[in-house]
N, C-alpha and C positions, 0 to 999 in steps of 0.2 A: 450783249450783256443783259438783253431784258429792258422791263420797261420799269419806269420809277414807281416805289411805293407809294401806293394811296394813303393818301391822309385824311385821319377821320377828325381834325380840325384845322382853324389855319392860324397862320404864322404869319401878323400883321406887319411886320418887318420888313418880310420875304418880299413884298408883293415888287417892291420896287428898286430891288438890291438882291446882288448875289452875293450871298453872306455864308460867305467860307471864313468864320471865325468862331466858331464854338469852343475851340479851346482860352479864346477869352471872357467870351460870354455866351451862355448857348440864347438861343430866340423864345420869347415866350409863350407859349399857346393863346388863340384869342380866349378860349375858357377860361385860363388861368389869369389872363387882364378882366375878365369879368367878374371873376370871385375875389382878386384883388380890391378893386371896385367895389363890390356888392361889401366886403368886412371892413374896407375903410366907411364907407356911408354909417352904417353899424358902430364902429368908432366914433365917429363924429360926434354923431348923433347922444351918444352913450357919453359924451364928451360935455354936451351941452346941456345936458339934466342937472339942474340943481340940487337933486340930490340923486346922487351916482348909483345905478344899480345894474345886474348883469345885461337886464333889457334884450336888444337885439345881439349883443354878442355871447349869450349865453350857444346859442346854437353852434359856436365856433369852438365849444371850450375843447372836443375831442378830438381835434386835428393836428393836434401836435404828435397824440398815439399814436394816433391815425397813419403818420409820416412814419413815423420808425416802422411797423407794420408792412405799408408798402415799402419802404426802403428795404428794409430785410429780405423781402420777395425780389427785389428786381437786382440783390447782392446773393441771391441765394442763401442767406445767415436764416436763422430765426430772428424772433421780435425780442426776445430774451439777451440777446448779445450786441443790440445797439443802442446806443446812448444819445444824447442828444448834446452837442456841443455847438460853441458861438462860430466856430468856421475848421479848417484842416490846419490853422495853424496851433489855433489853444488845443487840439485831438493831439496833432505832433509832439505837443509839449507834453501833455500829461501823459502821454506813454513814454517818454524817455524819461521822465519824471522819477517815475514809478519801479522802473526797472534797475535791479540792483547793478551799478558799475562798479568794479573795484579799481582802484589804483592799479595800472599796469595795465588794466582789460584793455583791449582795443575795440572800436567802432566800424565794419567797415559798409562802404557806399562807394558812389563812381561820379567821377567829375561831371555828368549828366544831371545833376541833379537843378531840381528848382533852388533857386538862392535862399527860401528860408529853412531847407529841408538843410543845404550845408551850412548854415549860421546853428541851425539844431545840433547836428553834429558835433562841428567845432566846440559849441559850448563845453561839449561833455569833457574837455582836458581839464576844466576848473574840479572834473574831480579824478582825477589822474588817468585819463584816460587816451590812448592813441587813437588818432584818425585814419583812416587807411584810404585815400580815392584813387580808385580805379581809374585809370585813364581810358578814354573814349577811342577808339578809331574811326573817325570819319562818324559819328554821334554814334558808333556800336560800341559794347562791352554785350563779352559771352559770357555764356554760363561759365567755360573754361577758367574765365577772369576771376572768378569767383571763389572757383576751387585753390588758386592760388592765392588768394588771401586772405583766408578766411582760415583760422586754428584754432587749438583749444582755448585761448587766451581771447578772442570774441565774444564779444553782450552781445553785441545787435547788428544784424546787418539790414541797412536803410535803403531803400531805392523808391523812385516814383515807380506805377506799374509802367506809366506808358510816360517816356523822355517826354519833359514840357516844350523841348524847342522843335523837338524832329518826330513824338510819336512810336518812338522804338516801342516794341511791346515785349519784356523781358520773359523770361519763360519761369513762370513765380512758382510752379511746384519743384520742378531742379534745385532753383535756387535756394527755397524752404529744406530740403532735402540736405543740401551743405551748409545750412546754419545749424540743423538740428543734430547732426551729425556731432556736431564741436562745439554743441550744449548753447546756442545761441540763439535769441528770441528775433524773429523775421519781422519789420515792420514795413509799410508800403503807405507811400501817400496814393492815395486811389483818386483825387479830384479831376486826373483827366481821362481816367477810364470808368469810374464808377458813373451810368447811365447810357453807354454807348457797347458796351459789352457787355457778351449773355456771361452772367459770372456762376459761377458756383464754389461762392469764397471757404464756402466749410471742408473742402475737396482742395485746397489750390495750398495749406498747408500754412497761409498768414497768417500771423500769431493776432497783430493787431493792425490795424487801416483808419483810414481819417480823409475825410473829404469834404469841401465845401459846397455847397449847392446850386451855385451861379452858372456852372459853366453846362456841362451834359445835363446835368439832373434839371437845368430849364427853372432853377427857383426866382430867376429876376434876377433886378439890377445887382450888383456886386457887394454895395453898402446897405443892401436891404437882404444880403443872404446869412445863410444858417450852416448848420453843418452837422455832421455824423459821425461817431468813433462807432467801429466794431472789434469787439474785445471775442477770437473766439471761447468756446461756451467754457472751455478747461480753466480758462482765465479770471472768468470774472468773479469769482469768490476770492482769489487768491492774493488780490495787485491791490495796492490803496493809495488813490492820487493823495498829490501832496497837497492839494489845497482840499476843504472841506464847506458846507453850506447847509442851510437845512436841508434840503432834500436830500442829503448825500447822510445822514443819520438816522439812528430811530432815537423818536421820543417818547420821555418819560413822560406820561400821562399823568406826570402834577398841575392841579389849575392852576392860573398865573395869580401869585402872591408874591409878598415880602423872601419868599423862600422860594420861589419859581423859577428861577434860574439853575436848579439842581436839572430842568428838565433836559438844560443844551449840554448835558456833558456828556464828551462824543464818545457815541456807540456807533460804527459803523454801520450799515444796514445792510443785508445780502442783496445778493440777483446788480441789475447792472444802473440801478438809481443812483446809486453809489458813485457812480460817475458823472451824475448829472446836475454839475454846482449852480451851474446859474440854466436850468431849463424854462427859460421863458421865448419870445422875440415873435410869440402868436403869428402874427403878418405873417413871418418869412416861412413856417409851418404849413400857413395856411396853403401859399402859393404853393411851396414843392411837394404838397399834398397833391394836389392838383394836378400839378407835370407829370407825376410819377404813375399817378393814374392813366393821363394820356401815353406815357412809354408804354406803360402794362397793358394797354390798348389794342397797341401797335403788336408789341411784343418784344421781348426783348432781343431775341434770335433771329427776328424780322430787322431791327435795326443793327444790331451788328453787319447780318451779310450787307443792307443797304450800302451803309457806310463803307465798307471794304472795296464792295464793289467800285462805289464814287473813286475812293482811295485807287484804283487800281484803272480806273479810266485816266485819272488824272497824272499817275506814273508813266504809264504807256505813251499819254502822249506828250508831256513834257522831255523822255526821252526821245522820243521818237521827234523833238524840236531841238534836240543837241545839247540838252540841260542837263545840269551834274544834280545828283540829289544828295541830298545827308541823309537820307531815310530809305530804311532797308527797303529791294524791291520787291522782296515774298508779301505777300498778303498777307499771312498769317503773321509777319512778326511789325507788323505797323499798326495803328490807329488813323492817325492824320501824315502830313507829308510837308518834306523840307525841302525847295529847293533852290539851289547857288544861283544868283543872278549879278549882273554884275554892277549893277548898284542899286542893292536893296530896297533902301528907302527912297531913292526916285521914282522907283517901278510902282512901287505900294502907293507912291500920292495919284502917280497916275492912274492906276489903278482903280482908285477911287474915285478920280474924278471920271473914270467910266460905269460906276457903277456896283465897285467890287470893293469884298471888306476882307485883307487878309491882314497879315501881320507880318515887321521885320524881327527877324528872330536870329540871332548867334550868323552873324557874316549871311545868311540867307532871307529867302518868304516863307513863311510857313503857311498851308491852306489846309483846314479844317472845318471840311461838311457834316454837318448832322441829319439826321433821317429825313429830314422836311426835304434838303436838296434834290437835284433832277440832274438827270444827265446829259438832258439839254443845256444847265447852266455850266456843267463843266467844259461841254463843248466851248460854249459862248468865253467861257473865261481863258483856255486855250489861245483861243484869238485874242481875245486881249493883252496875255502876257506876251506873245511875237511881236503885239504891236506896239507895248509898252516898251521892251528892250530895243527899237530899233532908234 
């Protein structure tokens, strides 16, 4: 299989743990703990002046552009088509928001789904809308599945790219292909494939995507992440979230008087600011600035085959230990990997108490390497899971 990618930093986590869980949290570069570091000091600091001014954090103000910029590059979009949102759940929201449902329309998606992607769903009957979920075989849904339920009477049809339990990797231009077909807007929670995959989302045919930054994209802990909508470029003049902020208008350039409130009446503003209601949260900018420079590093086609390949050592020989899997065993249609043990969560503590960080997921383990990993560790965790099950 080759030898593991060189890492051009390190993973202070790694050093004492085999940490197959990125699909919960990815690990964060030691760079990125340094410049976290270095802009909290700068805070502080800026915290403790008596009278407040930019001071040391004025050097940080362009990192939040900065973010969308490289985020675009490592989604294949332009910098024009991403917006900056608080995580992939408020990006979820305001694109179904946005998008015209009528009474009657139907929604469809597949019982795979992460649990707030079908609460998003569901919502939509409050305005006459049918649900359609696909049922799963063994954690798959085909393209096939698609074709059949999906008609003229279709808004939207919803999917994660890559199943949150098992890693399924759906085949998202097909799929775009039979939404647009029957006049329907394709959306995709991207948060367990956006940063682990070489994308080329302007090509792949997704109307719009949403992700948060915690897990592949490497931004840090979970309550200190941020997030991304990509609206492609057709879109974004077109769609107007339901909620609104300053940044999300143009202003009338009246000074502020007695009569200055004529300034906040709302004029929409073009290009994709418009969707950017609350773009603040600096910190969490700051770090998956950071990360993302380290993937672009790497490379993004570099971490893909990495991970596939882990992916594909660790399928081999978990069957080749008599283990059932939920996840497909093509390369090409996985991310990460599911598989049946016969009691989950005892294996997982043991597990950890040897050393390993995976997770119980839908009746199975789910194990999820990121580019940092080696395939020495999968070996090593190989062994551990025979010796956990016995």
């Amino acid at each position: 299989m080759g030898s593991s990618m060189k890492l051009k930093d390190e993973f202070p986590v790694a050093r004492g743990r085999i940490y197959f869980d990125a699909a919960v949290m990815g690990l964060l570069p030691g760079s990125t703990m340094r410049v976290v570091e270095e802009y909290t000091e700068d805070l502080v600091a800026h915290l403790r002046t008596e009278t407040p001014s930019e001071g040391g954090l004025e050097k940080w103000a362009g990192k939040r552009s900065s973010s969308k910029r490289l985020f675009a590059e490592v989604i294949g979009a332009t910098e024009e088509e991403v917006a900056c949102v608080p995580n992939c759940t408020t990006g979820v929201n305001t694109i179904f928001s946005m998008i015209p449902v009528k009474a009657g329309a139907n929604i469809v998606t597949t019982d795979l789904e992460f649990p707030m992607g079908a609460v998003v769903v569901n919502h939509q009957r409050r305005r006459g809308a049918e649900t359609r979920f696909i049922k799963g075989r063994n954690g798959v849904v085909e393209t096939g599945d698609f074709e059949k339920a999906v008609d003229d009477d279709t808004a939207i049809v919803y999917l994660d790219h890559a199943a949150w339990f098992n890693g399924l990797l759906f085949d998202l231009k097909a799929i775009s292909d039979v939404a647009h077909d029957h006049g329907a807007y394709f959306v995709v929670d991207a948060t367990q494939s956006f940063g682990v995959l070489d994308w080329d989302i302007d090509r792949s045919g997704v109307d719009f995507a949403a992700t948060s930054t915690y897990k592949w994209l490497l931004g840090g802990y979970w309550n200190m992440s941020a997030g991304f909508l990509y609206l492609n470029k057709e879109h974004v003049d077109r769609f107007q979230p339901e909620y609104v902020g300053g940044s999300t208008m143009e202003r009338n350039p009246l000074p502020d008087s007695a009569e200055g409130y004529a300034q906040y009446e709302f004029r929409p503003r073009k290009g994709i600011e418009r969707f950017e209601i609350f773009p603040r949260a600096e910190l969490s900018y700051v770090a998956v600035e950071n990360s993302m420079r380290v993937l672009l590093d790497h490379g993004m086609e570099n971490i893909e085959r990495q991970v596939k390949k882990l992916d594909t050592l660790l399928v081999d020989g978990l069957l080749g230990s008599g283990f059932e899997l939920q996840t497909p065993v093509e390369e090409d249609r996985r991310i990460f990997v599911n598989v049946k043990l016969p009691n989950p969560a005892e294996a997982v503590k043991k597990l950890s108490g040897y050393g390993v960080s995976v997770s119980v997921r839908v009746r199975g383990v789910r194990i999820s390497p990121h580019f940092y990993n080696t395939e020495a560790e999968v070996e090593t965790f190989l062994g551990y899971v025979n010796k956990a099950v016995k």
